[in-house]
N, C-alpha and C positions, 0 to 999 in steps of 0.2 A: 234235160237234167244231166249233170256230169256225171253222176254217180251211174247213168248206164254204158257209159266209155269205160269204168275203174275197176280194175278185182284186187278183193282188199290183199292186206301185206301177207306172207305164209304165215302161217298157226308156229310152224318153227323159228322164225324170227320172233314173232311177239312174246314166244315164250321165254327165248335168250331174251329179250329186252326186261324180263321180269326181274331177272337176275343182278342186273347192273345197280350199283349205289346211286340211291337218291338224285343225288345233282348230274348226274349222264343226262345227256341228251337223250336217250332211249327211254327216260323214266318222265322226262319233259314235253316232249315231240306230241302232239295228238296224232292218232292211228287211225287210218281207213281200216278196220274188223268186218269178220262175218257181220256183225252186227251191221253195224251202220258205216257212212262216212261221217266225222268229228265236224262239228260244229263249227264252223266257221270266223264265227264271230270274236272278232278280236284279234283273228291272224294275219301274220303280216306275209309269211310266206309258204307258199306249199312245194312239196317234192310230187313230181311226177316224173316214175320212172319207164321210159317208154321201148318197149321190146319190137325193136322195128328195125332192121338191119338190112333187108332185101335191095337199098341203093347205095350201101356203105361201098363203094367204089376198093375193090381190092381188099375190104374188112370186113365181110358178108357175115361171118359169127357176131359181130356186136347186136348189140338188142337182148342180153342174156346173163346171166350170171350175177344179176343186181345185186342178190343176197348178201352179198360179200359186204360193199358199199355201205347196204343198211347198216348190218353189224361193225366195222368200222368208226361210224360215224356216231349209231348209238352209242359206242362204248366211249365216245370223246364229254368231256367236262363242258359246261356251259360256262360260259364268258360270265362277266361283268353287265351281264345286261340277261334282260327279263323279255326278248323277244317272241311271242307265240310264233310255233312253226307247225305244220302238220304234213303227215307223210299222207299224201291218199291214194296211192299202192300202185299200183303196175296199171299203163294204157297198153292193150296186148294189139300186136299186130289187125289190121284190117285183111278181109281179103283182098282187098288191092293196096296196094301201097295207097296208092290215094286217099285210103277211106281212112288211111292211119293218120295222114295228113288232115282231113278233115276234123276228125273226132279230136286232134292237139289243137287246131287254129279254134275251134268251140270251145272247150275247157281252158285253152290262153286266155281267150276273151273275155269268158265267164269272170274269170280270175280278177283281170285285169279294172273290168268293169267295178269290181269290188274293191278296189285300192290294195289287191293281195299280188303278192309278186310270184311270179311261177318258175321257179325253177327244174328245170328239163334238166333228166340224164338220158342219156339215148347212149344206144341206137345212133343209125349217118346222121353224118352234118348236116342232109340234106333236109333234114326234121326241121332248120334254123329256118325254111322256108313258109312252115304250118304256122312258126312264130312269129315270122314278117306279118303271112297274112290275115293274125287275129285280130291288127289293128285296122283290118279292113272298114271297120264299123264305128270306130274309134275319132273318125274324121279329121286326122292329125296327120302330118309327117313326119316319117322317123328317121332316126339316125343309129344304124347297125355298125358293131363292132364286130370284128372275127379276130381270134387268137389264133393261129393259124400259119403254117412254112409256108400255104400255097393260096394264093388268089381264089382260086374254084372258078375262076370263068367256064371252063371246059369248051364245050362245044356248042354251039349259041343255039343249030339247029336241032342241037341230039334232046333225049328225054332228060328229067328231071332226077339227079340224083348227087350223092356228095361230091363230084367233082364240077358239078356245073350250076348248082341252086343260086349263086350270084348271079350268073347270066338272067337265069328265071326272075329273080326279082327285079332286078334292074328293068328286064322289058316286059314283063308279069302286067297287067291291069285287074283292080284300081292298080297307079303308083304311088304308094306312098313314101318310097324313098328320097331321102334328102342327102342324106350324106353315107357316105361307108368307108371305114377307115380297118383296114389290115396292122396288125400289132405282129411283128417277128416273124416278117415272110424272108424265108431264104431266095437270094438270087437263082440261085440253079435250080431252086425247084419251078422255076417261073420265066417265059421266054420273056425277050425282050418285047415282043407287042403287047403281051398282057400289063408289061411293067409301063410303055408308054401310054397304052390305054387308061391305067389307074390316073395317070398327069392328064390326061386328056379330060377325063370326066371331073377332074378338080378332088379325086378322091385321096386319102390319107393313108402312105404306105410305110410303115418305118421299120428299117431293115433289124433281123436279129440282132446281131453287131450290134448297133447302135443304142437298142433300146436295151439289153446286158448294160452297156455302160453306165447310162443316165437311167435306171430305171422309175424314176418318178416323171419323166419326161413326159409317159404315157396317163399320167393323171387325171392331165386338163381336156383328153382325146375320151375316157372312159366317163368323167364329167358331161361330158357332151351325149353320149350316150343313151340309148332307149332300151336296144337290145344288146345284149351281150352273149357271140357264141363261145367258146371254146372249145376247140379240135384237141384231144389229145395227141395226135402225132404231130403236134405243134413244142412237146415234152422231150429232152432229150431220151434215150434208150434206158441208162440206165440209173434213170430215176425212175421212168414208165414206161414198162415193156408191153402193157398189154393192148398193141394196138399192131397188126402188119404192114403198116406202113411209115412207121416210126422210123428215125434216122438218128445216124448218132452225135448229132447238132440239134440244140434248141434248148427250149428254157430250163434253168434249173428246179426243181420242185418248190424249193424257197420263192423262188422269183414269181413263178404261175400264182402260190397262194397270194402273194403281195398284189397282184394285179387282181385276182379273185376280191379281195378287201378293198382297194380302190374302186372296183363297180360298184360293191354291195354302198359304200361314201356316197356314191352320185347321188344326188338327189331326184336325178331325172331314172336313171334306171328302172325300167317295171319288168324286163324280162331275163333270167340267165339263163344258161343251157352249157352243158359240158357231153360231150359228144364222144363216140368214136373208140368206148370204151370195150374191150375186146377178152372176154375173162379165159380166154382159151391159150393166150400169148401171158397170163398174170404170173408171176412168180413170185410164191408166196405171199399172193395177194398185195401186190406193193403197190399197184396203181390205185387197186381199190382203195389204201388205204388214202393215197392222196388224194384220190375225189372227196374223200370224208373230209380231208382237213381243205379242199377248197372251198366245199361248201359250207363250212364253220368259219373261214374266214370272211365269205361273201355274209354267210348271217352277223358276223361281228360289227363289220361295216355296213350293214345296214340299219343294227342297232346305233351306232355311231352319226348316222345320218345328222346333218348341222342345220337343214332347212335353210341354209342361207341364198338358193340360187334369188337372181333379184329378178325375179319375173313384172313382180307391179310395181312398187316402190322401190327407189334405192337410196332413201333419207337413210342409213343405215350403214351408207358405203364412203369409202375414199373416193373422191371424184379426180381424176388427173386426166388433162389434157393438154395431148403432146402432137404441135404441130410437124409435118412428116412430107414435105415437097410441096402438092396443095391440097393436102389433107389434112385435117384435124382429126388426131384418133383419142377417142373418150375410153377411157381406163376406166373400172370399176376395182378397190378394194374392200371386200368385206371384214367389216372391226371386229366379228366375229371367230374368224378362220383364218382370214389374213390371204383368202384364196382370191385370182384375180376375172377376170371376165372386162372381153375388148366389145365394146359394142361396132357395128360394121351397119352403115346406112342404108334404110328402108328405101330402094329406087321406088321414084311414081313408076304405078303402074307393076307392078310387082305382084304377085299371085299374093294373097294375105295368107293363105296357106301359113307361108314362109317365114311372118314376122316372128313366133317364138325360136326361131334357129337367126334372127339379126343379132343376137346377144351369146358370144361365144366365150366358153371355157379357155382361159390363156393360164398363162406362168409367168412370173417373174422377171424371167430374161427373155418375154417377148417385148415386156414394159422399157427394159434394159434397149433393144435390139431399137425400138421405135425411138429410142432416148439421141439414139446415134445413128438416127435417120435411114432406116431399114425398117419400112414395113413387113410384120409379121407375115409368112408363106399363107396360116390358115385364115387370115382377114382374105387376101386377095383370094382366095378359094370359096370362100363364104360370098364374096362380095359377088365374085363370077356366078356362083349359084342362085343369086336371089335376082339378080337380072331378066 
């Protein structure tokens, strides 16, 4: 039962929440209390806020100061939409790291198995790995996102912790990984073999640079998506100071919350996590305050969800096909969203595992790109992988 991993919210938060007008989130949210944990029924997403910091690589304070966050968040207006959410309180450290791992991969799962979406605040990155492995049981393969300046491979032989939990699940057993895609990794935080390594394994890296420009670029990448981490020293400084390894490049608070609303859109999304949050570096609680508004953007976007991925049918859809040297690529447009999806061919003999990742999240100017005989980069990386 989760409720013995949970200790409910402080008696001083639920009282500040008493206070807030009607339409707050704080007067909406169902509450883990002395009482009981809330009802489940009907929710779409829960907060777990997990005090676990002991692999935070260089950030050893994070796991702490959640309070802040609550308040925050509670005190924000609820959207246009009637989403149930429920907080169900603090997952407190294990005595070994591992068992904090443990007791997140069980209540993910729980969750997960319930069609409720778990939203992690932590505590290290390295927590993203308890999240990989709730879908042990799940018998699917996933496809992880990291928000993130730095790869995290670390060191392949060393233990498990924020700078190396990618390594772990990449060679981790079961495997369930399919794809892993890095959003706004800085070159210099990252050697060049990590960087050829990500091409080697056909994974999805797009530089800070780049995705500042185009920022809807990363749409049809968080579409595709299952889990979704976010590193706060992936923030620049002085938007989010509360992390000690924060630099003063990286996203602007605008830009994280629009990619936060982008996951919450996917329709495939069941996991987020926002990481590495550090209330001892906070000034004047400003980072807190941004977690508040990413995670009101991820709930927006999830309230927004369009159901339109075309998993069975696609009577429903634009059908285009654009031959492409000796390939023929089948385009899918939804009449609904107008969003696109490249289907990439099922080889015989191919692990079935694999066939819900042959139908990939594209954009626009992949359609454009295939039009003037340029095969999309993530068809051929797709294609490599189901081989």
């Amino acid at each position: 039962m989760i409720k013995d991993y949970l200790t409910p919210i402080n008696e001083d938060v639920l009282e500040f929440s008493k206070s807030l007008p009607n339409a707050t989130i704080g007067n909406k949210i169902l509450k883990h209390t002395s009482i009981d944990l809330p009802d489940l029924d009907g929710v779409k997403l829960a907060l777990i806020f997990v005090k676990e910091g002991r692999s935070a690589v260089g950030n050893a304070e994070t796991g702490n100061g959640f309070d802040a966050v609550r308040e925050h968040l509670y005190k924000l207006f609820m959207g246009a939409w009637d989403t149930k959410i429920a907080d169900l309180g603090d997952l407190q450290a294990g005595f070994e790291v591992e068992d904090t791992y443990s007791a997140l991969k069980d209540i993910s799962s729980f969750l997960i198995k319930k069609q409720i979406i778990p939203v992690v605040i932590g505590g290290g990155q390295d927590l993203t790995y308890a999240s990989y492995r709730a879908y042990d049981n799940l018998e699917q393969t996933v496809n992880l996102v990291s928000v993130d300046s730095k790869f995290d491979f670390g060191n392949v032989d060393g233990k498990l912790d924020s700078s190396s939990f990618l390594s772990h699940i990449i060679l981790g057993q079961p495997n369930n990984l399919f794809n892993f895609s890095n959003i706004g990794y800085q070159t210099f935080f990252n050697s060049q073999e990590e960087i050829d390594l990500m091409e080697q394994l056909y994974f999805d890296a797009l530089r800070l640079g780049n995705v500042s420009k185009d920022l809807i670029s990363v749409e049809p990448i968080l579409r595709d998506a299952d889990i979704v981490s976010v590193d706060i020293g992936s923030i620049r400084k002085s938007d989010s100071p509360a992390n000690r390894n924060v630099s003063p490049n990286g996203f602007y608070g605008e830009e994280v919350c629009a990619i936060a609303r982008y996951a919450g859109i996917s329709d495939k999304v069941t996991s987020f996590g926002i990481f590495e949050y550090n209330p001892i570096m906070d000034n004047d609680g400003q980072t807190a305050h941004l977690i508040a508004q990413m995670i009101w953007y991820f709930v927006e976007g999830v309230s927004f969800r369009a159901d339109d991925y075309p998993y069975c049918t696609k009577e429903n859809y634009y059908k285009y096909i654009v031959p492409v040297e000796d390939e023929e690529l089948y385009f899918y447009k939804s009449n609904k969203t107008d969003r696109w999806w490249l289907n990439v061919p099922f080889p015989d003999g191919a692990n079935t595992e694999f066939i819900r990742h042959a139908l990939i999240p594209c954009s626009y100017d992949d359609y454009l790109k295939a039009a003037d005989q340029e095969i999309p980069e993530r068809w051929w990386k797709a294609f490599r992988k189901l081989l």
